[in-house]
NUTI-635693 format. One line per field, with one value per residue (C-alpha): residue number from 1; residue in three letters; x, y, z. Coordinates in Angstrom, 1 decimal. Example, Ala and Ser with C-alpha at 12.3 -4.5 7.8 and 13.67 -1.06 7.14 Angstrom:
<rs>
resi <- c(1,2);
resn <- c(ALA,SER);
east <- c(12.3,13.7);
north <- c(-4.5,-1.1);
up <- c(7.8,7.1);
</rs>
This chain:
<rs>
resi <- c(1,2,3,4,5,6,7,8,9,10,11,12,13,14,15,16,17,18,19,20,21,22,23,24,25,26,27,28,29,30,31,32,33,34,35,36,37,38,39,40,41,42,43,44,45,46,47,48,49,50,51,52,53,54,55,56,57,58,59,60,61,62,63,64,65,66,67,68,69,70,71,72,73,74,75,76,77,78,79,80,81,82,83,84,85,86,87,88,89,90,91,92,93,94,95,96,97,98,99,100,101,102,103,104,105,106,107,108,109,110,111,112,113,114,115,116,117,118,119,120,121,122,123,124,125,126,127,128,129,130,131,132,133,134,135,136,137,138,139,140,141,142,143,144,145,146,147,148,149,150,151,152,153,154,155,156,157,158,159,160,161,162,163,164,165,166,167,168,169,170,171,172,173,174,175,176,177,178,179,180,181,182,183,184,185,186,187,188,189,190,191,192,193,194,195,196,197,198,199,200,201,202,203,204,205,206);
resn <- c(UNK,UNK,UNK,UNK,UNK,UNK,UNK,UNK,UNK,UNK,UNK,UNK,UNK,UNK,UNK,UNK,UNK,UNK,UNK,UNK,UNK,UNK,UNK,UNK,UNK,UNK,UNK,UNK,UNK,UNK,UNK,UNK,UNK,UNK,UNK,UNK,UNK,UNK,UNK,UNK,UNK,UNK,UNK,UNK,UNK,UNK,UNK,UNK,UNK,UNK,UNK,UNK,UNK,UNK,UNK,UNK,UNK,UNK,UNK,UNK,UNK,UNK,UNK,UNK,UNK,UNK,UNK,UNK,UNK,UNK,UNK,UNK,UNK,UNK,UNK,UNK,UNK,UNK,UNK,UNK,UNK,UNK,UNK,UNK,UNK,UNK,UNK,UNK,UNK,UNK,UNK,UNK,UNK,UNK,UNK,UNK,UNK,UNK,UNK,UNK,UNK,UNK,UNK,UNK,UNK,UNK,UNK,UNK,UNK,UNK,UNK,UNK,UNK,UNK,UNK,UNK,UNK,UNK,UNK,UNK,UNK,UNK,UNK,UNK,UNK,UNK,UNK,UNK,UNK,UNK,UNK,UNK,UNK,UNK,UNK,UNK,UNK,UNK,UNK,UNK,UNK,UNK,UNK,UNK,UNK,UNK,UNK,UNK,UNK,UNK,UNK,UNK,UNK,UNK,UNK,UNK,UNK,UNK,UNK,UNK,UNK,UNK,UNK,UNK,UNK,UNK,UNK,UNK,UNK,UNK,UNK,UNK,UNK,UNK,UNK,UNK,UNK,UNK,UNK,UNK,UNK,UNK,UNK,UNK,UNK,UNK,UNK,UNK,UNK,UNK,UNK,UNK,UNK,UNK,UNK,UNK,UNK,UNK,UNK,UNK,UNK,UNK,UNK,UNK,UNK,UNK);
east <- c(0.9,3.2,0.7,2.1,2.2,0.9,0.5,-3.0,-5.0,-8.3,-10.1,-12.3,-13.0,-14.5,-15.5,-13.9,-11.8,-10.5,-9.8,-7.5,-5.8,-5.0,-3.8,-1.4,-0.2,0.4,-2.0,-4.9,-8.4,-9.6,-12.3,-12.2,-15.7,-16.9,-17.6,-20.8,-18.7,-19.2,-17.0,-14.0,-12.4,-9.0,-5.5,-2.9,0.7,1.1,4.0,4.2,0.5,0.3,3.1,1.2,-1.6,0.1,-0.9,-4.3,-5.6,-3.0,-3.3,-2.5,-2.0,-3.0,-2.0,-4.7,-4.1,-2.2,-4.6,-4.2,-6.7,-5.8,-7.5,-7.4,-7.6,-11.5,-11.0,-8.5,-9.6,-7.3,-7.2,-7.7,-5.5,-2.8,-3.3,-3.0,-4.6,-7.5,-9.2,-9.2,-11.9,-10.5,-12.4,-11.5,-10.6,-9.3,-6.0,-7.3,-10.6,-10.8,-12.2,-13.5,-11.1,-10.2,-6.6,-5.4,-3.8,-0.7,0.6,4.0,6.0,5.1,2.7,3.8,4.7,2.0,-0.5,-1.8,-2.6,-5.8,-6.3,-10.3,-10.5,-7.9,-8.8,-10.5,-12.7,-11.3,-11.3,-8.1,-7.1,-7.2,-3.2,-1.9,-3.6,-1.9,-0.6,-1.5,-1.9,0.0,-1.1,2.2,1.2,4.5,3.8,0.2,-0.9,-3.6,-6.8,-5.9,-7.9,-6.8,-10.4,-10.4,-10.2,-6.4,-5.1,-2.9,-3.6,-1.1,-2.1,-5.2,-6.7,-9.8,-11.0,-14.9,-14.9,-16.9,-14.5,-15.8,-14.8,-12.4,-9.3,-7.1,-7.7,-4.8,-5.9,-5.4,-3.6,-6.3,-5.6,-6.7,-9.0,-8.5,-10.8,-8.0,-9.4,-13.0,-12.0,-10.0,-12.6,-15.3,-12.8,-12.8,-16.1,-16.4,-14.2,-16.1,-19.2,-17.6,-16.1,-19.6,-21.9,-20.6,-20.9,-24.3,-25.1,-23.5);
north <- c(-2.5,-5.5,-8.9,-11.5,-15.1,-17.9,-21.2,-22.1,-25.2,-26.1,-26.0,-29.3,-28.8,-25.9,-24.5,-23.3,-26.4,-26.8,-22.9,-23.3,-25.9,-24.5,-20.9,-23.8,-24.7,-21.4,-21.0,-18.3,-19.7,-17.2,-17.2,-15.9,-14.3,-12.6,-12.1,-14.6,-17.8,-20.2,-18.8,-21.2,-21.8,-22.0,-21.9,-19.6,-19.7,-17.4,-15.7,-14.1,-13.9,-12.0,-9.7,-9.6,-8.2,-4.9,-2.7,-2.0,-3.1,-6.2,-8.2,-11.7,-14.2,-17.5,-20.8,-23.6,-27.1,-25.5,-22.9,-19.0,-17.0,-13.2,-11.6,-8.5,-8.6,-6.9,-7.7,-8.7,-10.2,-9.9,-10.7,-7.9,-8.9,-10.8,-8.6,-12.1,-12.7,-14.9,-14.8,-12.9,-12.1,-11.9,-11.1,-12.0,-9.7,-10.2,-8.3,-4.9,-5.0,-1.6,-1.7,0.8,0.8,3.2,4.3,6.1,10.0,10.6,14.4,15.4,18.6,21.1,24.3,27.9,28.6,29.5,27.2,23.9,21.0,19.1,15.8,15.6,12.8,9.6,7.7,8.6,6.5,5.4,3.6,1.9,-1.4,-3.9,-4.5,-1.0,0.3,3.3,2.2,5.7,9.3,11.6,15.4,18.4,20.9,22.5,26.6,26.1,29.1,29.4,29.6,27.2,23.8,21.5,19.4,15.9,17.4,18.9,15.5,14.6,11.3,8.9,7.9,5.8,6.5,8.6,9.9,8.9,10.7,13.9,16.6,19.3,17.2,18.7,16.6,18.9,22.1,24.3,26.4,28.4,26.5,26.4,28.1,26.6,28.9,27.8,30.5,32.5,36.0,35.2,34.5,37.6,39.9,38.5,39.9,43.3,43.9,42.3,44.6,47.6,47.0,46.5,49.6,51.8,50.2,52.3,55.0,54.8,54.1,57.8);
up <- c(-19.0,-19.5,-18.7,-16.2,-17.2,-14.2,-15.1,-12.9,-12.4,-12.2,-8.6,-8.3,-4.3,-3.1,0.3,3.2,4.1,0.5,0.0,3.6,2.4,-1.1,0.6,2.9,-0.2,-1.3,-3.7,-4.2,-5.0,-8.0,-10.3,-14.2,-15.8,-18.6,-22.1,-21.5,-21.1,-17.2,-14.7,-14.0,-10.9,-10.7,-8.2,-8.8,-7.4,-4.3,-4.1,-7.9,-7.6,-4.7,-6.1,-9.5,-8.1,-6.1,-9.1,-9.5,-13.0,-13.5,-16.8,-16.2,-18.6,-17.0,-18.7,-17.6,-19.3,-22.3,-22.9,-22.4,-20.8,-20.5,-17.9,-15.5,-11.9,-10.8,-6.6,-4.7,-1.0,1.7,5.7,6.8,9.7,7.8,4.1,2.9,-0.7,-0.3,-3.4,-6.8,-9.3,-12.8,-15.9,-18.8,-22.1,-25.2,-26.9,-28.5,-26.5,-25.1,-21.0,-18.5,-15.4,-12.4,-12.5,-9.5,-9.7,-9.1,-7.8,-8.6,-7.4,-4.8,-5.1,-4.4,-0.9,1.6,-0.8,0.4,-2.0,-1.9,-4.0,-4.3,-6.3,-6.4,-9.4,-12.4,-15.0,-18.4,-21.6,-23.1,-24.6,-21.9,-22.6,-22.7,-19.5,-17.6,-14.4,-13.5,-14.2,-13.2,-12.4,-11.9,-9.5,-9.1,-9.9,-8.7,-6.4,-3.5,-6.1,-8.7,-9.8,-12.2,-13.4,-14.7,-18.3,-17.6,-17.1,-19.9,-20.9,-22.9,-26.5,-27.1,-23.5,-23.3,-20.2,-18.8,-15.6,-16.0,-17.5,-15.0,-11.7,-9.1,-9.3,-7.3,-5.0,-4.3,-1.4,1.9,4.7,7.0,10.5,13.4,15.8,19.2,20.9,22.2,19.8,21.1,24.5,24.9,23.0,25.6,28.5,27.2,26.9,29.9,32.0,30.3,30.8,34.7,35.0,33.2,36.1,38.6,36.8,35.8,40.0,40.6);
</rs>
């Protein structure tokens, strides 16, 4: 995963007010952790931000006072009205550390006809270098037929990625399509007996 270089500054106010008037100014409060060291607080420019941080696991490289700090991108906070970025936790890594991130799975092609595809699981757990991350993975059904699984250990992984989530966990379920009963078999059945058991009482009265 290529990183994206910001140039950030130090946040000296904090609070509601200031955090308003920084997102005015089109910049996103964030705060960087880890590896032991204080937290610092810091503003990041909006717009290439905000675009920055669309992929899950993005590696930023922020520049604050001259000084790099690569880091990847833990939470992003948006309105949940406006899905504007409000504030990003970033934590910070060095260059060959190896992480533990979710990556998302993607499904590619189509199953046999008359076989449904069902995606049990959307991201998976793994290890990899914190700057060659997998955007995602991506799983092929195409072939696939109505009894077919493909497990968390049939997802081919690119070089240098290992895989954490257990190897035995559904990642896709190709199945039946599921047909709705709306009661009309039931419902019809009941009427049968119905009009038999009708037509035997007289019967029985002669």
């Amino acid at each position: 995963m290529a990183e994206q270089k910001l140039v950030g500054e130090l946040r000296t106010e904090f609070g509601k007010g200031p955090a308003r008037q920084a997102r005015r100014a089109e910049k996103i409060p964030a705060v960087i952790y880890g590896h032991g060291a204080e937290a610092l607080h810091v503003l990041l420019p909006g717009k290439v931000t905000t675009l920055a941080v669309r992929k899950s696991n993005a590696l930023l490289s922020i520049s604050i006072d001259g000084e790099e700090h690569l880091a990847l991108v833990k939470d992003a906070q948006r309105n949940p009205v406006s899905q504007i970025v409000e504030h990003i936790d970033l934590l910070t890594v060095r260059r060959g550390e190896k992480v533990q991130v979710e990556v998302s799975v993607h499904i590619e092609g189509e199953v046999k006809p008359g076989a449904v595809m069902n995606l049990e699981v959307s991201t998976v757990l793994v290890e990899a270098e914190a700057t060659h991350l997998p955007n995602q993975l991506t799983v092929t059904v195409t072939g696939h037929d109505v009894g077919d699984h493909v497990y968390a250990s049939d997802v081919i992984l690119p070089a240098n990625v290992e895989m954490l989530t257990d190897p035995e966990t559904l990642v896709v379920n190709v199945s039946s399509p599921v047909v709705e009963d709306l009661g009309g078999t039931e419902s019809a059945t009941g009427e049968a007996e119905g009009a038999e058991g009708g037509a035997a009482q007289p019967a029985a009265a002669e």
